[in-house]
N, C-alpha and C positions, 0 to 999 in steps of 0.2 A: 691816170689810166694810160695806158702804152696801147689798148684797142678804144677806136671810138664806139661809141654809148649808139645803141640802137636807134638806125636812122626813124625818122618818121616815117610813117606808114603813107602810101595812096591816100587813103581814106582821110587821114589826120590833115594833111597838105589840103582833100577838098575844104575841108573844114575852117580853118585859117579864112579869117576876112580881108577876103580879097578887094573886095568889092567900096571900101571904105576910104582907101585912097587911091582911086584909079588904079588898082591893081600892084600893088606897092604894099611892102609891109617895112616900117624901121628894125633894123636888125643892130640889136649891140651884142661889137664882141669884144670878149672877156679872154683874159692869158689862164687859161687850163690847170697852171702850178701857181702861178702866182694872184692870181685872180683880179690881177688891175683890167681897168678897163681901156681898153686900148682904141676905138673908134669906134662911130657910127656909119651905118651906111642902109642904103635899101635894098632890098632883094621882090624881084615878082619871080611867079611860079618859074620863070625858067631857069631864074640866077640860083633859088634855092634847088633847082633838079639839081642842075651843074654839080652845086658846091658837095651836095650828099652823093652823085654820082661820081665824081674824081677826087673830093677828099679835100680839094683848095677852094677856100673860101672865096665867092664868085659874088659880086651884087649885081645892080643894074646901075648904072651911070645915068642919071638926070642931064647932065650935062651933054653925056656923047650920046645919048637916046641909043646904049646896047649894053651889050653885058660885059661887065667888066672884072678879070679875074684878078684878085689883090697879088700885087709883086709882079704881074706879068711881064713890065719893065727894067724894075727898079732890082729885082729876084728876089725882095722882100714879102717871101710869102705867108699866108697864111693856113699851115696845117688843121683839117676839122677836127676837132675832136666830138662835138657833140651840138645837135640844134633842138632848142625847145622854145614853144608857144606860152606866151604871158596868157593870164587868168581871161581876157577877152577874145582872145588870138588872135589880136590884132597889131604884136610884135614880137619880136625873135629874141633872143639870146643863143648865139653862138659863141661857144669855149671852142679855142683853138690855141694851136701852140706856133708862135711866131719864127721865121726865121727870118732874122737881121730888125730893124727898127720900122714899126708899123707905121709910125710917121712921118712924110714928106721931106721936116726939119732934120730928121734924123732921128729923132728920140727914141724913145721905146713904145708908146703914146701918143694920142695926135690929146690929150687932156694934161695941164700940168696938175700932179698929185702929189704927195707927198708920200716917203715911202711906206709900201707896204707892209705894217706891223705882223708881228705872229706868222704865222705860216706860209703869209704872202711873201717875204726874205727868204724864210724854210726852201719854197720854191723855187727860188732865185738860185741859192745856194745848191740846190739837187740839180738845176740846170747847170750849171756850172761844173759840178762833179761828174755828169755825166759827158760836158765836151771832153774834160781832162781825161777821159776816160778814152777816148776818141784819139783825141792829139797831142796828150800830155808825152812828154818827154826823159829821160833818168832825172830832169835836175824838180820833176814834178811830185813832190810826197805822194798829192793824190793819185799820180800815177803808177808811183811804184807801189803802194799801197795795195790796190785793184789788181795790179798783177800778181802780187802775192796769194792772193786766191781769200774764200770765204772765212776760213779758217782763222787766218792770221788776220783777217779784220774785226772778226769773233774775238779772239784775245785780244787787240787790242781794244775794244769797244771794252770787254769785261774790266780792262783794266781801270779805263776812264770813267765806269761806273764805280769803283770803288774809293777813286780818288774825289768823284762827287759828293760821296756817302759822306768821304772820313772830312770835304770842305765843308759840309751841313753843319758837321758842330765842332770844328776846330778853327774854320775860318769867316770874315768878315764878309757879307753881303756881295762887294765886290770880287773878293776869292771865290765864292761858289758861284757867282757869274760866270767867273771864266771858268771853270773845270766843268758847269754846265753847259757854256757853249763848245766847248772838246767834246764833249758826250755825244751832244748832238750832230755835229760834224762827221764823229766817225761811225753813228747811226745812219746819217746819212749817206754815207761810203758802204757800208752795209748792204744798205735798200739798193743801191746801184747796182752792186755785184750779185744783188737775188734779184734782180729787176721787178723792186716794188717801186713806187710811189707816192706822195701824199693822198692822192685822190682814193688809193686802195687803203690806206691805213683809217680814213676818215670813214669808207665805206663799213669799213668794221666797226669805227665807232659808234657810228650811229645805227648799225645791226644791234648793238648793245643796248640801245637808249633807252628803250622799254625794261629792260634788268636795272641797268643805272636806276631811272625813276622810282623804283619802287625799295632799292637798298633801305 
């Protein structure tokens, strides 16, 4: 989603046990497109005001006994996109979308994981179309592609869908791999230039679920 997801409410925040650990709650947060998870950290009521109030993910520092907002030095920030309460509400999950590597080391993650399959790459790869989109250059397909306008990503998506069609029964497992993954590449060049994203396309699926189920 390109807008974050309805903060929590006053009410909801009292509600949250506070009271459980000294006024602490664990907060994991989750990358928004790709849904690895990228660190732990703590938030009491002021670090979760902050973070829903300016939108960067803020916790509380054990160590420095204050509030500490992620990247504040390093400029490795963390954009909110959305905060919710586990089933006891006694921890957080915040999606956010990272800018630069949320880990100290450098990485992408302060957890080593292994890559993320299915839609967690999807993710990857829509971040990535959307820098190019930004800073891409003439020697960038993706860039000149996007500038081409909706149109001419239309055609060619139409076209990659036909060339899919006709690898289904003319070619080997590994040919329709790749004319699958061109498909999806320039669907996802698509979604860029209509400024969708995974989160919005999923939200439609699962609008669906209840029709699906009962097919």
């Amino acid at each position: 989603m390109r807008d974050r997801d309805a903060p929590l409410s006053a009410e909801e925040i009292g509600t949250l046990a506070w009271d459980r650990m000294d006024g602490l709650l664990p907060a994991a947060v989750q990358d928004a497109d790709t849904r690895q998870l990228l660190m732990i950290g703590y938030m009491d009521r002021a670090a979760l005001a902050a973070t829903l109030e300016n939108g960067a993910v803020t916790f509380f520092s054990r160590s420095k006994a204050r509030l500490w907002r992620k990247g504040e030095t390093s400029g490795n920030t963390l954009g909110l996109v959305s905060v919710h309460a586990d089933c006891d509400a006694d921890a957080l999950l915040v999606t956010a979308r990272p800018v630069g590597p949320t880990c100290h080391r450098g990485t992408a993650a302060c957890f080593d994981q292994p890559d993320a399959p299915g839609v967690g790459f999807l993710g990857q790869l829509a971040r990535i179309v959307a820098e190019r989109a930004q800073t891409g250059g003439e020697e960038s397909y993706t860039a000149r592609l996007l500038a081409a306008g909706p149109e001419r990503i239309a055609q060619k998506l139409g076209e990659e869908a036909v060339e899919t069609a006709l690898a289904a029964v003319t070619r080997d497992k590994a040919g329709l791999a790749e004319e699958i993954a061109d498909l999806l590449y320039h669907l996802i060049v698509l979604m860029e230039a209509r400024e969708l994203d995974w989160s919005t396309i999923r939200t439609v699926l699962i609008g669906r679920h209840g029709e699906l189920s009962t097919d």
